[in-house]
C-alpha positions as CSV (number, residue, x, y, z in Angstrom):
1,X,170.7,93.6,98.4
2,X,168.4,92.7,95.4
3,X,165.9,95.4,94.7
4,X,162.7,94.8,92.5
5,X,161.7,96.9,89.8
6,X,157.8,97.6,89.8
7,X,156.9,97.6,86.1
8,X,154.0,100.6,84.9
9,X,150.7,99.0,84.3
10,X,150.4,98.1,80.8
11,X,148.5,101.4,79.0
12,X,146.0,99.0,77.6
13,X,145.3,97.8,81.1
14,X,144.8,101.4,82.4
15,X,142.7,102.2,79.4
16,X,140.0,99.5,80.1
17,X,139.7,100.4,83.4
18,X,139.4,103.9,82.8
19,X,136.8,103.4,80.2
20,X,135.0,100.9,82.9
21,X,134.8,103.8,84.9
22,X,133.4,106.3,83.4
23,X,130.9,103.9,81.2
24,X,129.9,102.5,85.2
25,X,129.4,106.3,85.9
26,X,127.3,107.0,82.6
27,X,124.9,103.5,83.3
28,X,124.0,105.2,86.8
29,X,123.4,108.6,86.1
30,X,121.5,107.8,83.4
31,X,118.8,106.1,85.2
32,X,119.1,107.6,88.5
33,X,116.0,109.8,87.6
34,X,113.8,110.2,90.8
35,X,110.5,111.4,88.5
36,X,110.2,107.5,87.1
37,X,108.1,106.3,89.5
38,X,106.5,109.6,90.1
39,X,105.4,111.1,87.0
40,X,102.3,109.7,86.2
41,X,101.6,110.7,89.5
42,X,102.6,114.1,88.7
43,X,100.7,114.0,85.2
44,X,97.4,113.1,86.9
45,X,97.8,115.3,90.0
46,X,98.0,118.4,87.3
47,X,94.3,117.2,85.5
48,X,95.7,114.7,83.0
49,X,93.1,112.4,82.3
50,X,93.9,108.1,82.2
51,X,93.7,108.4,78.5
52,X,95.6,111.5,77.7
53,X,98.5,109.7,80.2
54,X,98.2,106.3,78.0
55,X,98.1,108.9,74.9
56,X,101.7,109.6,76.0
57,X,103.4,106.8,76.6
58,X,102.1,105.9,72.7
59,X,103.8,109.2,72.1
60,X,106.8,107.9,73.9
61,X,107.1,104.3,72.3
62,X,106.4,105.7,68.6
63,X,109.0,108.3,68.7
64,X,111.6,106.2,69.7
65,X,110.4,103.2,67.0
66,X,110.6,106.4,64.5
67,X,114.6,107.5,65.0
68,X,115.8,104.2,66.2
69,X,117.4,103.7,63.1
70,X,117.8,107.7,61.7
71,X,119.8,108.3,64.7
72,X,121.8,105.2,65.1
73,X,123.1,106.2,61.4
74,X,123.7,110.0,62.6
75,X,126.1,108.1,65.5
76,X,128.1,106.1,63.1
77,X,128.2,109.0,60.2
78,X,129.1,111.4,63.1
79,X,130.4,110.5,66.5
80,X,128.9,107.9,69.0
81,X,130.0,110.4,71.8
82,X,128.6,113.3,70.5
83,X,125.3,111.1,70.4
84,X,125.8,109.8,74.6
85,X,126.3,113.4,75.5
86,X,123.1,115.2,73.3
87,X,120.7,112.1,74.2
88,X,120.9,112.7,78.6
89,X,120.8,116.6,77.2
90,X,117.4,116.4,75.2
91,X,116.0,113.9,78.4
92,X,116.9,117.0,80.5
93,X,115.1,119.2,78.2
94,X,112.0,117.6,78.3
95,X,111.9,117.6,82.0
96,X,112.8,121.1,82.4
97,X,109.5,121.6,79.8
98,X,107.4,119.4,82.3
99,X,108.6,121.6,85.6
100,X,108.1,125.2,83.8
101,X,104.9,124.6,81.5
102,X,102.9,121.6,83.2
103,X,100.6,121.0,80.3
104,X,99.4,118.3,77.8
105,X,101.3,119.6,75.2
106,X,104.5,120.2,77.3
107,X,104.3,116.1,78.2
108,X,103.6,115.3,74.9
109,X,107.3,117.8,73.5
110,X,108.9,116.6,76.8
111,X,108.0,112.5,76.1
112,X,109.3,113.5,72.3
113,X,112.5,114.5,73.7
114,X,113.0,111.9,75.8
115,X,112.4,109.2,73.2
116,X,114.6,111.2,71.0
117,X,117.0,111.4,73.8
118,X,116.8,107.2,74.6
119,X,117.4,106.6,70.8
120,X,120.5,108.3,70.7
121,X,121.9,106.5,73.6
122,X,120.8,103.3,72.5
123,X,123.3,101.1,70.4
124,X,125.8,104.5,70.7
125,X,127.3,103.2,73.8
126,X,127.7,99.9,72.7
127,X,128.9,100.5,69.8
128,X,131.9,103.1,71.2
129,X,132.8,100.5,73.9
130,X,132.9,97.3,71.8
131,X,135.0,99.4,69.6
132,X,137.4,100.8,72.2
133,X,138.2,97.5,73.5
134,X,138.8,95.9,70.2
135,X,141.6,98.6,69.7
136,X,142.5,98.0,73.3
137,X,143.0,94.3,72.5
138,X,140.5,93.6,75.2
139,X,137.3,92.7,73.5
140,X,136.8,89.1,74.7
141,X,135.9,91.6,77.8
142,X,132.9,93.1,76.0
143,X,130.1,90.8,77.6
144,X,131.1,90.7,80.8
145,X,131.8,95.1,81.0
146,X,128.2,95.5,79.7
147,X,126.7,93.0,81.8
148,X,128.1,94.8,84.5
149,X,126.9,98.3,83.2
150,X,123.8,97.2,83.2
151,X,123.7,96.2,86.9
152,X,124.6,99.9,87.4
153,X,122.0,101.0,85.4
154,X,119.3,98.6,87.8
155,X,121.1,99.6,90.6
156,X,120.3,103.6,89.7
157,X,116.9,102.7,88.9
158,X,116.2,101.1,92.4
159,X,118.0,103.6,94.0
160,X,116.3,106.7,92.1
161,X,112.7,104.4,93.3
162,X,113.8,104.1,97.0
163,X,114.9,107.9,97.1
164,X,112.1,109.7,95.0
165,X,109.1,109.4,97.8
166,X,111.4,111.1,100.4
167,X,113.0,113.3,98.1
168,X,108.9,114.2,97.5
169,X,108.4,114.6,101.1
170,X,111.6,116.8,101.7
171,X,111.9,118.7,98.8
172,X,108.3,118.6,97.1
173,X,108.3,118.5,93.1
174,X,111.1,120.6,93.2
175,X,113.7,118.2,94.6
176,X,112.3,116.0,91.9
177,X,112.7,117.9,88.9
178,X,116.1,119.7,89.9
179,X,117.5,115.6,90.8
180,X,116.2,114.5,87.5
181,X,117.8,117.4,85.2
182,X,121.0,117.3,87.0
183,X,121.1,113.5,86.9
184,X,120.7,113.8,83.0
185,X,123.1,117.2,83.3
186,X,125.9,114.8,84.8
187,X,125.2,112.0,82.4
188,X,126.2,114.3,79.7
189,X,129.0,115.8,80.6
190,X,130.5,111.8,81.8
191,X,129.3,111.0,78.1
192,X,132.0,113.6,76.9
193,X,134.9,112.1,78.8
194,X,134.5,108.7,77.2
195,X,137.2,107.8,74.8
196,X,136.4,107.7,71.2
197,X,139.2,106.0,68.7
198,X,137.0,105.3,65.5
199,X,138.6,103.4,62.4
200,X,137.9,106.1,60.3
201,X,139.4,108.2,62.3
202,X,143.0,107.3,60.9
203,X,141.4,108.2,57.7
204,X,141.1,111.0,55.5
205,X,137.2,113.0,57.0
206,X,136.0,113.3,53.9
207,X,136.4,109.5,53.3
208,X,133.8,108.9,55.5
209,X,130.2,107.8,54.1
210,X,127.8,110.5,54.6
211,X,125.2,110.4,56.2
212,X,122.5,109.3,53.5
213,X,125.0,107.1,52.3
214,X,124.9,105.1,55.6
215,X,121.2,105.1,56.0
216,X,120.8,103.6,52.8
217,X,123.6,101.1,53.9
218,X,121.6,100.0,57.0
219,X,117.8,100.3,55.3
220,X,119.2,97.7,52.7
């Protein structure tokens, strides 16, 4: 009788798609936030005037101009998975300051946060995956992963839109908030299980640039 031996998967193979998952799982959490198309709502509905909610959103779009860069640096001088797991973290702060204190000034910390929050994420992920699956030996899979992240990520957002008037009508601004924070609450602690294999990393730590050092480096 001839028997056939089942080879293992290949590690490399296994690798990818465990990173697929749990960078699929990070794209949807992190915009599967039920207070998007609620909040302005929610601003006005607590005596926010038009301008002081445009006021805001300047706040918002400023901040994150401000620490694009700063904190892109902090990721490559530090960790770009220490950055995915604080930036959901500081999002969830901010809306936990917009349930307990519903003020202007409490918008205007909590919109801080958030942009602080969106900074951090943005280029970290990227980054770490593009770099995992060039050690992987799997980067001409790069485009098409992403492109597929995002469609998670749209997918969360509609979702998180269709959901957030019932979860309004059932739960009140309760539901909201509590969906929101754990949303970003989950995103985090996914963040944390991605895999992280930096260069460096088979280096000496204290061959690293610091963190000054690379600022300059990416200023210039």
């Amino acid at each position: 009788m001839l028997t056939v031996s089942s080879c293992p998967p290949d590690p490399r193979v296994r690798g990818v798609r465990r990173l697929e998952r749990r960078l699929y799982a990070y794209a949807g959490l992190e915009d599967f936030v039920l207070l998007y198309p609620l909040y302005a709502l929610l601003f006005a509905e607590h005596g926010l005037t038009t301008a002081e909610i445009s006021s805001l959103f300047a706040i918002w779009c400023v901040v994150g101009l401000l620490v694009e860069v700063p904190s892109g640096v902090w990721a490559d001088a530090v960790s770009r998975r220490v950055t995915l797991v604080a930036g959901p973290l500081l999002t969830a702060v901010g809306f936990a300051l917009w349930a307990l204190t519903p003020s202007y000034a409490a918008y205007a910390a909590g919109f801080t946060l958030w942009a602080v929050g969106g900074s951090l994420r943005s280029g970290s992920m990227e980054a770490l995956v593009h770099d995992e699956l060039e050690r992987l030996g799997a980067a001409d899979r790069y485009g098409r992963i992403m492109g597929r992240a995002a469609a998670f990520s749209m997918a969360a957002t509609a979702a998180a839109t269709a959901a957030a008037a019932p979860a309004l009508a059932l739960g009140g601004d309760t539901l909201v908030w509590a969906g929101s924070i754990a949303a970003c609450v989950l995103c985090a602690a996914t963040g944390a299980t991605l895999p992280e294999h930096r260069a460096a990393a088979h280096h000496d730590a204290t061959e690293r640039p610091g963190y000054l050092a690379t600022l300059r480096s990416g200023l210039a």
